[in-house]
C-alpha positions in Angstrom: 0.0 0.0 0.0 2.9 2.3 0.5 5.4 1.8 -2.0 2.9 3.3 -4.6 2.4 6.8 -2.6 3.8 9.5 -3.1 7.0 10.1 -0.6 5.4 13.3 0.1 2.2 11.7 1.9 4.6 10.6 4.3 2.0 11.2 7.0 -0.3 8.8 5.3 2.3 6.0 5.3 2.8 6.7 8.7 -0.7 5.9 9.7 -0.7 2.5 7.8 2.6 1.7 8.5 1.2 1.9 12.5 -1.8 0.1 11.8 0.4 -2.8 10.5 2.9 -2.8 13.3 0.0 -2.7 16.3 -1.2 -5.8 14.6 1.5 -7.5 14.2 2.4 -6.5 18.5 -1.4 -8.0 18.7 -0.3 -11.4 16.8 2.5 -11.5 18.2 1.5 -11.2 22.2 -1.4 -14.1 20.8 1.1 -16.6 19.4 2.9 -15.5 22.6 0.2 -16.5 24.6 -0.6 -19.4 23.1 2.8 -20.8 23.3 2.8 -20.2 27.2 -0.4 -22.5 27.4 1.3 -25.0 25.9 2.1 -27.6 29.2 5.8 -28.4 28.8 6.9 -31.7 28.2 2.9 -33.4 27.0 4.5 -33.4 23.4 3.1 -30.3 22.1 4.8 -27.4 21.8 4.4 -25.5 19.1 1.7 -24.3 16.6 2.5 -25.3 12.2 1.3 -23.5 9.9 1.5 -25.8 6.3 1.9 -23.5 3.4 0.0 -24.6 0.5 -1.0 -27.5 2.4 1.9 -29.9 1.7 3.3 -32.2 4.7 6.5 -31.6 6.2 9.3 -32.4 5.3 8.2 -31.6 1.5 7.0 -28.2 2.0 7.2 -25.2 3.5 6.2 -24.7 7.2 6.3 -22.0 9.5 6.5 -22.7 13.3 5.6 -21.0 16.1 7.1 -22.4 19.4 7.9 -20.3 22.6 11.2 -19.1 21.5 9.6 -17.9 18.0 6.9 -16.2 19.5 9.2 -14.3 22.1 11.1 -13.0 19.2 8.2 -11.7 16.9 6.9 -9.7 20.6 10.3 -8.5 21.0 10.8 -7.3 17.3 7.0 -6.1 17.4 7.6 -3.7 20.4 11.1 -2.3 18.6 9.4 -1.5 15.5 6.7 0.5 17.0 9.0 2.1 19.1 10.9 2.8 15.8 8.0 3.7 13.8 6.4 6.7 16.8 9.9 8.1 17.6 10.6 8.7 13.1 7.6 10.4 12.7 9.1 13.5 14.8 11.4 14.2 12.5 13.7 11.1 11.0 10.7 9.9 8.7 11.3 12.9 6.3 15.2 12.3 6.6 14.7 10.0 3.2 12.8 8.7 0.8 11.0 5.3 1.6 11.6 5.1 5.3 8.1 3.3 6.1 8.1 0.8 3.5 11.6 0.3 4.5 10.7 -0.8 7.9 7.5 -2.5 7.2 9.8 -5.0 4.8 12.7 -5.6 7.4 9.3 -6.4 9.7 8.3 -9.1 7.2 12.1 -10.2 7.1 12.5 -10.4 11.0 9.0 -11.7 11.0 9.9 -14.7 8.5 13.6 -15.6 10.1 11.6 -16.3 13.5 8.7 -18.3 12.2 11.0 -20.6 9.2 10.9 -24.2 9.8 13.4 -25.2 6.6 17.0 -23.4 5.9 16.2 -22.3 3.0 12.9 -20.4 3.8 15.7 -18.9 6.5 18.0 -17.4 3.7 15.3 -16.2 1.8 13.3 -14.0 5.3 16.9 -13.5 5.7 18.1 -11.8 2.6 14.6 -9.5 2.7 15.5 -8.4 6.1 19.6 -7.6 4.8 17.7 -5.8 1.3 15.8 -3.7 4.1 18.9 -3.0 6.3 20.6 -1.7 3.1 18.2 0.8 2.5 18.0 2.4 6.1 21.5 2.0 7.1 21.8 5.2 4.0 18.7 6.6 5.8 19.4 10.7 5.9 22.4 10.4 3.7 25.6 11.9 4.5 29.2 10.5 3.7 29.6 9.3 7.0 26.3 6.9 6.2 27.0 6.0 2.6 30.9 5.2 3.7 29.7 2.4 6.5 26.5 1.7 4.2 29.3 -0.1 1.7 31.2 -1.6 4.3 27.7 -3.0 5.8 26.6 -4.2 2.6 29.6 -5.8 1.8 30.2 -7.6 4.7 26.6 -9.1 4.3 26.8 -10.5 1.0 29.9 -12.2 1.9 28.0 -13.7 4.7 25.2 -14.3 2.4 27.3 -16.6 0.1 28.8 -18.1 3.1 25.4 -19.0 4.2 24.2 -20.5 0.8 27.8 -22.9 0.8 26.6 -24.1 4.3 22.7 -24.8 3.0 24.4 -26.8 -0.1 26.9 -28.5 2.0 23.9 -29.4 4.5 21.5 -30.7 2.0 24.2 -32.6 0.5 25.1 -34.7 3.1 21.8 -35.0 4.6 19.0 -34.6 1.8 16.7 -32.3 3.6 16.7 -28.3 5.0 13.8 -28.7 6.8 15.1 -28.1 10.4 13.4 -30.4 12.4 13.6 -33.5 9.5 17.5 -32.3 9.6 17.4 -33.1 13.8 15.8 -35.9 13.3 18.0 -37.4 10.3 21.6 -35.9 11.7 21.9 -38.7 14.5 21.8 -41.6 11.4 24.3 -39.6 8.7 27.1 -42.1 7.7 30.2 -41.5 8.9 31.2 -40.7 5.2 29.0 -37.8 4.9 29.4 -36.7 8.5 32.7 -34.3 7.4 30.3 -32.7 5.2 27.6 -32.3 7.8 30.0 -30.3 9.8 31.7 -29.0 7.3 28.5 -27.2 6.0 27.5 -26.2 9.5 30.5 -24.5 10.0 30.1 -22.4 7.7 26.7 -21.9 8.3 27.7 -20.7 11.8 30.6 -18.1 10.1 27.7 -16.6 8.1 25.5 -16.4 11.7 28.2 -15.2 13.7 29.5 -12.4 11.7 25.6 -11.3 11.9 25.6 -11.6 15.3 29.0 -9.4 15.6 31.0 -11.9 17.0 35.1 -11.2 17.7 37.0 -11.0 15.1 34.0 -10.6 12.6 32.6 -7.9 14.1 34.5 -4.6 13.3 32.0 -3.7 10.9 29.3 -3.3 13.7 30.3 -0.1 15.7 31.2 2.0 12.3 28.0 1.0 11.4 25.5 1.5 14.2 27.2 5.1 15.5 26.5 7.1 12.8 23.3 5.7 11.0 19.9 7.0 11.9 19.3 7.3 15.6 15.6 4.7 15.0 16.9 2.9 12.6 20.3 2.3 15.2 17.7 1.0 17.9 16.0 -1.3 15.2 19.0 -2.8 14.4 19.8 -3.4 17.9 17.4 -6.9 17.4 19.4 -7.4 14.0 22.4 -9.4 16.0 19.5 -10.9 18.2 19.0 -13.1 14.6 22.6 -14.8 14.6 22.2 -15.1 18.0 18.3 -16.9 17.6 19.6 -19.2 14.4 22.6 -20.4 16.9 19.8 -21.1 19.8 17.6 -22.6 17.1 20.1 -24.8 15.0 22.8 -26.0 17.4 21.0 -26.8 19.9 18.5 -28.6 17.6 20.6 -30.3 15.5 23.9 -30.8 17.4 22.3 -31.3 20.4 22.7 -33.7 23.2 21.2 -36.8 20.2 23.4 -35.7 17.5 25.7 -38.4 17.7 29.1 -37.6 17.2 28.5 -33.7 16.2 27.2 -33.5 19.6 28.2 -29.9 21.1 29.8 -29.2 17.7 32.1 -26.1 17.7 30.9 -25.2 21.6 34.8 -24.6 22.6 34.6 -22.4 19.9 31.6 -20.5 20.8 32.7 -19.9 24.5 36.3 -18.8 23.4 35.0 -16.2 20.8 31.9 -15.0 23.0 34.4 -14.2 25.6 36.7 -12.5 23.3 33.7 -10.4 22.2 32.9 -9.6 25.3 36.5 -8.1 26.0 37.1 -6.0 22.4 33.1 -4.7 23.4 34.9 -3.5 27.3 38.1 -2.0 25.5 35.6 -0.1 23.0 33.3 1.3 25.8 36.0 2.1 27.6 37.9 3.9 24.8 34.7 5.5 23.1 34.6 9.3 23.6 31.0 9.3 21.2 27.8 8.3 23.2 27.0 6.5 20.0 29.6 4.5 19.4 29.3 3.3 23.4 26.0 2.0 22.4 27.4 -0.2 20.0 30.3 -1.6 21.8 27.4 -2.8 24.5 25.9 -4.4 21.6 28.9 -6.4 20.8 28.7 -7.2 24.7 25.7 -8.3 24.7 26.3 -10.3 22.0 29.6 -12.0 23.3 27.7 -12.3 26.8 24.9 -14.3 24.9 27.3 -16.5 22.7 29.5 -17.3 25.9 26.8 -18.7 27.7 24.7 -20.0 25.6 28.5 -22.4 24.4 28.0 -24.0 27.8 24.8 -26.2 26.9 22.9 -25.8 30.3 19.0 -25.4 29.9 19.6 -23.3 33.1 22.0 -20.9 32.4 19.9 -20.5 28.8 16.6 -19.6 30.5 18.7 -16.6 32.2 20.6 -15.9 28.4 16.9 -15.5 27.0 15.9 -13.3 30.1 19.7 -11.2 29.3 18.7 -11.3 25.6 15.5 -9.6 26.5 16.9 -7.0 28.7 19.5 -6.1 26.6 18.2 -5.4 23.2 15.3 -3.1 25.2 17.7 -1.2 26.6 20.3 -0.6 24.0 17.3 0.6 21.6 16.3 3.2 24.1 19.8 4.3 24.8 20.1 5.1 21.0 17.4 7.3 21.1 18.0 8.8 24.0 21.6 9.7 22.9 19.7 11.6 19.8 18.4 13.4 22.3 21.1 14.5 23.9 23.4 15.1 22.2 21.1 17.7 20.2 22.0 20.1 23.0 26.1 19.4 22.8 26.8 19.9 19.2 25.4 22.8 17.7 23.4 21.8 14.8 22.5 18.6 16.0 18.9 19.1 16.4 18.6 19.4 12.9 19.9 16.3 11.7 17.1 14.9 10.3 17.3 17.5 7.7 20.8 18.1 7.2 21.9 20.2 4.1 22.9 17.2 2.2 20.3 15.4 2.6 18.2 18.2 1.1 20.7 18.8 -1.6 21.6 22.3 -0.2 25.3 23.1 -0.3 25.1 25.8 2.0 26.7 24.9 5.5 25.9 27.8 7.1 22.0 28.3 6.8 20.2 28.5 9.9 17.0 26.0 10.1 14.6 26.9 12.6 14.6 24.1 15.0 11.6 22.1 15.9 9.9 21.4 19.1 9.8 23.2 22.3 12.8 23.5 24.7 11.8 22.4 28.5 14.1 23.3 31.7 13.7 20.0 32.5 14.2 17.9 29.9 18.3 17.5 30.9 17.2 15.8 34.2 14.3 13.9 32.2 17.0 12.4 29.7 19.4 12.1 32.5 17.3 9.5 34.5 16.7 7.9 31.1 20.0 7.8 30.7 21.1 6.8 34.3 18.5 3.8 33.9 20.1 2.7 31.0 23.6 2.4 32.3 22.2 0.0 35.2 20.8 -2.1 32.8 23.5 -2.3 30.8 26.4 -2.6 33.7 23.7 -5.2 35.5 23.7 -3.3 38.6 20.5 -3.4 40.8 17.8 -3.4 41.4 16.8 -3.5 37.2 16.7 -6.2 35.6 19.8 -6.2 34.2 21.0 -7.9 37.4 18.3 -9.9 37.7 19.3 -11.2 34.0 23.3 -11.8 35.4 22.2 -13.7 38.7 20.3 -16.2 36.9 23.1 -16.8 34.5 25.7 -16.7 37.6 23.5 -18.6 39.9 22.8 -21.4 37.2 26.3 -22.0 36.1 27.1 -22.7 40.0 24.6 -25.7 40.2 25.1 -28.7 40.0 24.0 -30.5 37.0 24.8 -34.0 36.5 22.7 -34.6 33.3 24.1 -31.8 31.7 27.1 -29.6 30.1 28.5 -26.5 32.3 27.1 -27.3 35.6 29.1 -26.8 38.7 32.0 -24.6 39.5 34.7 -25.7 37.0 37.6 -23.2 35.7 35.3 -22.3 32.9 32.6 -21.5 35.1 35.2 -19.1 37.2 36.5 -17.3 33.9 32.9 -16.8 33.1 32.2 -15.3 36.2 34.9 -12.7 36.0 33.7 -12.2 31.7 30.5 -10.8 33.3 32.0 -9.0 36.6 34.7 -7.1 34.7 32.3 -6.8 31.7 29.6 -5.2 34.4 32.7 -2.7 35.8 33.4 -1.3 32.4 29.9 -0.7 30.9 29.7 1.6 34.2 32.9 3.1 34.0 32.1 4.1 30.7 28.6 5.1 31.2 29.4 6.9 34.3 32.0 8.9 32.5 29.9 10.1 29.6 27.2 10.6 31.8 29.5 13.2 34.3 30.6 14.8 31.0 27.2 15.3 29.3 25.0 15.8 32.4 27.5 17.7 34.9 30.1 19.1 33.1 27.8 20.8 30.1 30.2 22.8 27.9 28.3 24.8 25.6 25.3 22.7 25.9 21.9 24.2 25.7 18.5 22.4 26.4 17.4 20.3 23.6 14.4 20.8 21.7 12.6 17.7 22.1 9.0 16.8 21.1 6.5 14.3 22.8 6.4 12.2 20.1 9.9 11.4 21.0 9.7 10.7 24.6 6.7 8.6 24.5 8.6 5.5 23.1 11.8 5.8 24.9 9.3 6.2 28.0 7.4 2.6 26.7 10.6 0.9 26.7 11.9 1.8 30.0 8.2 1.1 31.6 8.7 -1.8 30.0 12.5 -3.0 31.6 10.3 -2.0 35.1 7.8 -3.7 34.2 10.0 -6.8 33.4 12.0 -6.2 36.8 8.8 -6.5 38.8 7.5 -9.2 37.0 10.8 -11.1 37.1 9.6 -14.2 39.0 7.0 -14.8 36.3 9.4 -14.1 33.4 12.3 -16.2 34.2 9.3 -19.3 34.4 8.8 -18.3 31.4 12.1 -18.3 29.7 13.4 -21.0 31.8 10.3 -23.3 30.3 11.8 -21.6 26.5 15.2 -23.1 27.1 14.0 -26.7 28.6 12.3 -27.1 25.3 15.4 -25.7 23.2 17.7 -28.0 24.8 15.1 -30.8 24.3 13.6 -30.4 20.9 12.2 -33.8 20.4 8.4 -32.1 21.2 9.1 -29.6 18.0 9.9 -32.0 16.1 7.2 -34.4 16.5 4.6 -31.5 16.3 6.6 -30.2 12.7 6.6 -33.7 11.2 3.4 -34.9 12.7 1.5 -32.0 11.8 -1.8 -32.5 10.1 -2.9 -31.4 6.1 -6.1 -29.6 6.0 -8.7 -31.8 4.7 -10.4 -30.9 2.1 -14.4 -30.0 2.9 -16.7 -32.3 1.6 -20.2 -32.3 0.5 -23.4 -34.5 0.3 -24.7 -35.9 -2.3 -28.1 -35.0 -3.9 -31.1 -37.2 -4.2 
């Protein structure tokens, strides 16, 4: 309905582009709520949808377990949040900002609810063709400069990703994902090197998505300097290496996979932990608030990957409950630092409509700034800000440390039937990841914090409309909301990672699923 409009009815595609994002937060909180009803463990935990009607493993089926639908809330919420803070004033920064964001939807939409591989690349390469367009959102060199490095660095993950699917199919004959666990346990020892070989690279193509060490240097040049919403979108956009990872490995190299059991975990640990130290040198080094932001991205993604390697059910459910946590508030601290630093660098309220992007080549013309400047707002954006930094240091009493206890107080129990339990070495190293991790997010944030909020060098009060505020407001109720209701929450996401770790229930409810008869009618007299 957009693409046809005129770019100049921007308000109209504004409204639609609304419309369809509070229906898809709707779906989303109902598949959500459906897949909590599910009772864990009586063989039935998620809900298949059979395209065209054909049985799995033969067609195409999209799956809706409690994983899926926690991602499709999560992306809902950060696309509506998106969508209200643009229409202030980054909407009309570029052409085709709406339909933009209503296709990475369908992307982000399609990655979480895939069944097959190849349905994956394909919800995966609409969400990247999306990306493209909004990482040059507002123009400027700056923009177009990371823009080719982002691009680039995606196709070659792309083609990495469709070796992986070929080697995958070849030594297996499906790309369903559930046929594939099922199948993987009984490949011949011949074709096994190909299995792994293929899911290797696979992981390569995942990984550099999910900005892991030393495939990520792409990701803070990237995420400072484009477009303050479409920087807290993209915030989920690692969250999707980080979902295929949860979703494949522990699927098909599970605890059943034979040989591949746990394949590449050593890996994993070793390279989320050295993410999570180059993402502690970059906050500490960082002198832009932006650029802070995206080093505790690449934290949070080391943090995830690091954990996750250790194959506890346990110390998952508090990974989910960190994923959670995280992405919320690295998406508001984007657009709170838009805020901000309007009233540090003189100009910067005008962004949105910078001389280049309107093709003037006059740098000096003054543009009357929009939106009203309140006393108060500093101190408003302050707590935002202050908020932020315990989330992101996991300091109490926000859920942020709720998120690190679990993790922490998992990895200490005992757990004879499983991977990473008890107090090993790696157990202690992971301990200190998080500690030291924890100290330098607050070093850093405390730092910018005294040097934007305290020591205001010619600062002025931003002009900041309520448009603005309401969704960086949202998202903060939100992280309360999630601290309060922790108890409930972590059950939650503790019943998520039981049913990762033991997949067998998805995959008899994929393969199992029922075709759609046909409707049939009596016969006249």
């Amino acid at each position: 309905m957009m693409v046809p409009l005129d770019d100049r009815r921007r308000p109209l595609k504004a409204v639609i582009g609304f419309i369809s994002a509070m229906i898809t937060l709707v779906s989303a909180f109902a598949l959500l709520g459906n897949a909590d009803a599910m009772p864990p463990g009586a063989g039935h935990e998620a809900s298949v949808y059979l395209l065209g009607n054909w049985p799995a493993p033969f067609g195409i089926v999209l799956v809706a377990d409690r994983l899926s639908a926690l991602m499709l809330t999560l992306t809902s919420i950060l696309i509506l949040a998106t969508l209200v803070f643009s229409v202030a004033r980054w909407h009309s920064a570029g052409p085709h900002f709406h339909p933009l964001l209503q296709f990475l939807l369908v992307g982000l939409n399609g990655v979480f609810l895939t069944g097959d591989l190849f349905n994956l690349f394909v919800f995966f390469e609409v969400t990247l063709a999306a990306s493209y367009g909004l990482v040059l959102h507002g123009s400027g060199s700056l923009r177009v400069k990371a823009g080719l490095h982002y691009i680039a660095v995606n196709l070659a993950a792309s083609s990495l990703f469709l070796i992986g699917v070929s080697l995958i199919y070849g030594a297996t004959g499906t790309l369903n994902m559930a046929d594939l666990a099922a199948r993987t346990p009984a490949v011949d020892a011949s074709d096994r090197m190909l299995l792994e070989a293929g899911a290797a690279i696979l992981g390569i193509a995942f990984l550099t998505k999910a900005g892991i060490w030393p495939l990520c240097f792409w990701l803070p040049g990237t995420y400072s300097v484009v477009a303050p919403p479409v920087a807290a979108i993209f915030s989920i956009m690692t969250k999707v290496g980080i979902y295929v990872i949860l979703r494949l490995w522990l699927m098909v190299f599970g605890i059943d996979a034979g040989v591949s059991a746990q394949l590449g975990g050593s890996w994993l640990l070793i390279a989320g932990i050295a993410t999570v130290a180059f993402g502690c040198i970059g906050v500490l080094a960082s002198q832009d608030l932006a650029r802070l932001a995206s080093f505790n991205v690449l934290i949070s993604s080391g943090t995830l990957l690091a954990v996750i390697a250790l194959g506890n059910s346990a110390v998952t459910g508090g990974a989910l409950y960190y994923l959670v946590i995280s992405t919320l508030a690295v998406s508001a601290l984007f657009l709170l630092i838009e805020l901000i630093e309007r009233g540090r660098i003189a100009g910067a309220d005008v962004l949105a409509v910078t001389a280049e992007a309107l093709g003037d080549e006059e740098d000096d013309e003054e543009v009357e700034p929009v939106g009203i400047a309140i006393p108060a707002m500093m101190a408003i954006l302050g707590v935002g800000f202050a908020a932020c930094a315990l989330l992101l240091a996991g300091l109490p009493p926000l859920a942020g440390f709720i998120a690190k206890f679990l993790m922490l107080h998992a990895m200490f129990l005992p757990s004879p039937n499983e991977a990473g339990g008890g107090a090993d070495a790696t157990t202690w190293v992971l301990l200190a990841v998080l500690l030291i991790s924890g100290l330098a997010v607050m070093i850093a944030m405390m730092r910018a914090g005294i040097r934007v909020f305290w020591v205001p060098l010619e600062s002025t009060v931003p002009t900041v409309r309520f448009l603005e505020m309401v969704p960086i407001a949202a998202l903060l109720f939100l992280l309360v909301a999630l601290t309060v209701e922790a108890g409930p929450v972590s059950r939650f996401m503790q019943t998520t990672a039981e049913s990762l770790h033991a997949p067998r229930g998805y995959v008899t409810d994929v393969l199992s699923a029922p075709r759609v008869q046909p409707a049939t009618t009596e016969a006249g007299p």
